[in-house]
N, C-alpha and C positions, 0 to 999 in steps of 0.2 A: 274148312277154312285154314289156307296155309299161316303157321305161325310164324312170328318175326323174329329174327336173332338178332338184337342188337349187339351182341358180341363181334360176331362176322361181320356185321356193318363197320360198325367202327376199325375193327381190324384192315377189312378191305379198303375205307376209306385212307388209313393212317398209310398202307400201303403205298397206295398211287401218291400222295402225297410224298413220302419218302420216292420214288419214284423221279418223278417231277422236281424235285431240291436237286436231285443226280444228275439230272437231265441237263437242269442249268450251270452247275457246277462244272460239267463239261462242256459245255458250250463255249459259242466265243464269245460271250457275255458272262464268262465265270468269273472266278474271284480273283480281284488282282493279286499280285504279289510282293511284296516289295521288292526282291531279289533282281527280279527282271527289270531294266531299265537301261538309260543310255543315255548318256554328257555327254552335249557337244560344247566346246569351248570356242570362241569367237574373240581374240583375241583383238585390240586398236590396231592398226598400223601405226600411229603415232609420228609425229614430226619427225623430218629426214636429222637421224643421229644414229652414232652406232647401236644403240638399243635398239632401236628401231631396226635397222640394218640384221640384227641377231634374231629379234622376234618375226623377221618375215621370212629368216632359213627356217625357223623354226615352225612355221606354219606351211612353207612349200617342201621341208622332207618328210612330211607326214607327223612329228615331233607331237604338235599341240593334237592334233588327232589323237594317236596313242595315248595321250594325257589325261584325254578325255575318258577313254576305255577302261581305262587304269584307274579310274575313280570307285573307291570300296564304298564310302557310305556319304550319303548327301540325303535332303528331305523337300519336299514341295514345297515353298515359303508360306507361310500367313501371312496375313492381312488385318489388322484390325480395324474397326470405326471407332472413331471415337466419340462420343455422346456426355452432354451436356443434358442436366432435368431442365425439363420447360415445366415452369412453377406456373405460368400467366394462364392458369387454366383451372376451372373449379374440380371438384374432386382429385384423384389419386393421381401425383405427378407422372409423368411420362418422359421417355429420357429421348432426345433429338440425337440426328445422326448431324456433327462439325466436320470430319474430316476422318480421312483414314490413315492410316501409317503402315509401314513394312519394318522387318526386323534384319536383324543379318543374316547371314546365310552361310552356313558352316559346311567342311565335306573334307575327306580323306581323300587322299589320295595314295597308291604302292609307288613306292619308286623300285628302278631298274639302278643297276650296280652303278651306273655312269651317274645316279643322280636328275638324269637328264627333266624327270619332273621338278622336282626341286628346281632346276634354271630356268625353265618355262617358268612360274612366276615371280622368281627373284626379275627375271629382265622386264615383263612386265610390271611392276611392280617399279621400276626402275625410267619405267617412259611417266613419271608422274613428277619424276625431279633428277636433276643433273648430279652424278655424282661426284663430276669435278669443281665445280661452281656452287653446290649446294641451290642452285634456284629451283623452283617449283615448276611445271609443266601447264600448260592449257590442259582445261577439263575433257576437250572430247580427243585428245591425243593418248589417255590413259586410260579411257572409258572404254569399255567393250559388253560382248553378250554370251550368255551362257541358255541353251534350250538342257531343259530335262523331261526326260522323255518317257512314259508308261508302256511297257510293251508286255503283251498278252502271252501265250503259251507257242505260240507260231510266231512269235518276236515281230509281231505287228504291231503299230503304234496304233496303242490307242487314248491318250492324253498327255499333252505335254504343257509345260511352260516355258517364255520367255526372261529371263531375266536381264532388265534393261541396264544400260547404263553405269556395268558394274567392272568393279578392278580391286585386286588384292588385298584388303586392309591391310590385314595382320598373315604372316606367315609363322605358325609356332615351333616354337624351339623344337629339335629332336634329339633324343635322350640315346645315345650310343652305352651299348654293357655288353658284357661277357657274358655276362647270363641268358642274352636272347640268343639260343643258338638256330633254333627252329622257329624264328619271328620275322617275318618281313617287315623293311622298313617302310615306314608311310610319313606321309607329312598333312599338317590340319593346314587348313584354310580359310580364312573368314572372310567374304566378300561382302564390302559395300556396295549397295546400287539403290536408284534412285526408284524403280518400281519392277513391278512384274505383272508378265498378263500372259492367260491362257492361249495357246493357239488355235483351236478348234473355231474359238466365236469371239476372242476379240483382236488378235490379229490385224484386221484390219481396221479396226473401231478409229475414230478422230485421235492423235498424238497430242501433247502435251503440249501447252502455249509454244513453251520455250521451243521445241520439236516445231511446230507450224512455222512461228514465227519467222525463224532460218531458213525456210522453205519457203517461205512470203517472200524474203527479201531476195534469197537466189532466185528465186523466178521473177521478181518483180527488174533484178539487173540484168538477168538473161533478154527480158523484152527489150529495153532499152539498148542495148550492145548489140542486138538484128535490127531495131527500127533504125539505128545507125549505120548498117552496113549499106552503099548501095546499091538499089533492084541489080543493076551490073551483075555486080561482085555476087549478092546471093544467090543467081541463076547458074553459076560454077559450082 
């Protein structure tokens, strides 16, 4: 009667095992990275003003593109719910989901000698209020979007986010010295926005009242401006 080693077993077994962790680890299901990744920036067009005017050279000579590229460190936002105990219930309370919340969303950026990132959000930043007048701007003239994006070892996406409805808060100070002689300059960034969603599965999910709503009423004036034209004229 052949006798058993469970020595070799276990060893063979721990084997394939080690084995198999390799396998996936290489694969295109290995382990993400942080390193790898990719900002796109989506800047407003914003109401017809010289801002405006500056931030759409700056989106058609490639400008805000670069700016994107040029982004050193950013993070996938959270999400919180927020929860409330529901006592109206006998035994051990349990805590209800009320609502959920977003936080802000921080990122560096390098800047090149011109600066020219630095002015990509100062001008945006700037479609939010009039510098001559001091007045404030409409909300979707300074609102824009920002996709971040997970990309694998073949710089294939494979998860991103959208960041909705966001623009500049805070632009932070940068500290000029003698002493940085081998430091590239960067600049922080804080953006506010109003939420965020995956693009793989919710992308196309229902938009937010406010979102619809806008969309209600342009199509709901759209019908009415062709049930006005006559058959004539719409057959041109």
């Amino acid at each position: 009667m052949a006798s058993f080693n469970l020595g070799r077993f276990l060893e063979g077994g721990a084997y394939a095992i080690l084995n198999e962790a390799i396998a996936e680890l290489h694969s295109d299901d290995g382990m993400a990275r942080p390193n790898r990744y990719e900002v796109l920036l989506t800047p407003p067009k914003g109401a017809e003003t010289i801002m405006s005017q500056i931030m759409r050279e700056f989106t058609n000579d490639g400008t805000v593109r670069k700016t994107g590229l040029r982004c050193s460190s950013i993070s996938f936002p959270g999400r919180t719910i927020d929860t409330a105990p529901d006592n109206n219930i006998f035994g051990p309370p349990r805590n209800i989901a009320q609502g959920y919340t977003y936080g802000d969303l921080q990122a560096s950026f390098q800047c090149s000698s011109d600066m020219k990132e630095k002015k990509v959000f100062e001008t945006w930043q700037r479609l939010a209020y009039n510098p001559q007048s001091w007045t404030m701007g409409y909300y979707d003239d300074y609102t824009g979007s920002i996709d971040i994006v997970q990309l694998d070892e073949k710089d294939k996406k494979r998860y991103g986010v959208r960041i909705v409805e966001c623009f500049p808060r805070d632009i932070a100070a940068q500290q000029l010295s003698y002493d940085t002689n081998n430091t590239i300059g960067t600049i922080d960034i804080t953006f506010a926005y109003r939420y965020w969603k995956a693009l793989d599965d919710e992308a196309d999910l229902p938009k937010p009242f406010g979102e619809r709503a806008r969309e209600t009423i342009g199509n709901v004036i759209e019908r009415k401006i062709t049930a006005a034209i006559p058959k004539v004229l719409s057959r041109l």
